[in-house]
N, C-alpha and C positions, 0 to 999 in steps of 0.2 A: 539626362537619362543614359544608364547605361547597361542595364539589363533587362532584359524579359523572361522575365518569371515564367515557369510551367507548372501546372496544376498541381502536380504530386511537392512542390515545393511550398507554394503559398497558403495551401493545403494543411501544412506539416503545424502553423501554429494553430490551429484548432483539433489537432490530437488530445487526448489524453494526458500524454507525456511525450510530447514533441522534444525531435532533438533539439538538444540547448544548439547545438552551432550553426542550424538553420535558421532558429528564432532568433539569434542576435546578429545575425547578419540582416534578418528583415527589418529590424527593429534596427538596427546601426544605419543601413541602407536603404531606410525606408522613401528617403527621397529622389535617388538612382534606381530605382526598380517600376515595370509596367507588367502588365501579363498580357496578353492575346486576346481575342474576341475568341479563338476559337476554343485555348486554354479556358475560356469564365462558362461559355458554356457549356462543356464539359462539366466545371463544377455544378453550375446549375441545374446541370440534367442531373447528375449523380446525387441533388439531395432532392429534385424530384420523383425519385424513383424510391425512395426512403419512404418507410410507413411510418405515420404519427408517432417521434417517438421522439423520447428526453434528447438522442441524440441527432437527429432533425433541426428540432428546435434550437438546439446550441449553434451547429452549421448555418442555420437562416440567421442565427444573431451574428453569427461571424462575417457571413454575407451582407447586412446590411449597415456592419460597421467598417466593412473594406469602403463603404459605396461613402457611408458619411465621410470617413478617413480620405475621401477625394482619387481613392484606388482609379491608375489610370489605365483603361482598358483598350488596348491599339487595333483597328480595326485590319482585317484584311481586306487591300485597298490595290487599284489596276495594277501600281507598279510591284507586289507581292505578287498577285495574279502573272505577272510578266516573269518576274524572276521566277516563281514555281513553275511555270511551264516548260521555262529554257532549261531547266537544271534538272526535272524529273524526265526531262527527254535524253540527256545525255547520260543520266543514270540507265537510263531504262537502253540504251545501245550496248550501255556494260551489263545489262543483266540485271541489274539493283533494282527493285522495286520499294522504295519505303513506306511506309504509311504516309494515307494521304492527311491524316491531320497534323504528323509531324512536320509532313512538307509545308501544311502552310505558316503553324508556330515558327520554322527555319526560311521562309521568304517572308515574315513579318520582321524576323533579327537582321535579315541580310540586308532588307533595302533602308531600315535603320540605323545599318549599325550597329548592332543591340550583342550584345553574350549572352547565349542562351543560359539561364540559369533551370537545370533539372537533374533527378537522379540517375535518370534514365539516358546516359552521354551517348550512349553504344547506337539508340536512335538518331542520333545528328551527326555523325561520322562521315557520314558518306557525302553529304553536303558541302559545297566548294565556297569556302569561304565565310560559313558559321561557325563562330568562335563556341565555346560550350565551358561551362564550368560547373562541378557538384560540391554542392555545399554540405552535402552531406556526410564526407569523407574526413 
């Protein structure tokens, strides 16, 4: 494994007209890539909140075919826990406050390893030691 996925990314193949160079890196990379526990449900929530509708339904199929597809979902776990506390404390000396769900997506990549993959890089910057890449570009 060598990336973890963020929502707005894994996301991107059940658009309409998803960019081609997201989709062929999921689909090239489909076996080097995970997403977050906190990243799924965010999606979760976000078709929860959806009223019955054509495009609902396609999201829940999308969902249920990442789940059969063996989609690996990385829990946040003590040693995330350990790393986000140490690092949003030292942010938080210099003033930074980030979001706290991006803290724990960027303590799920750091005590893996992991590159964060999302569009939103400008969110993970501040974090010491998480790598970031957009595929969107």
């Amino acid at each position: 494994m060598i990336f973890l996925v963020d929502t707005n990314t894994f996301c991107e193949a059940a658009k309409v007209e998803p960019n081609r160079r997201v989709l062929s890196r999921l689909v090239a990379r489909q076996f080097d890539w995970a997403t977050s526990a906190t990243a799924w449900e965010e999606f979760t929530a976000g078709i929860g909140v959806l009223p019955r509708s054509e495009r609902r339904s396609k999201l829940e199929a999308y969902r249920e075919g990442l789940i059969e597809g063996g989609i690996e979902v990385l829990p946040f776990d003590r040693a995330a826990a350990e790393w986000m506390g140490t690092e949003r404390a030292r942010l938080r000396r210099k003033g930074v406050t980030p979001a706290y769900r991006d803290a724990q997506i960027a303590a799920v990549a750091a005590t893996r390893k992991l590159i964060v993959v999302t569009r939103d890089v400008g969110d993970f910057r501040a974090f010491s030691g998480v790598r970031v890449q957009n595929w969107f570009g």
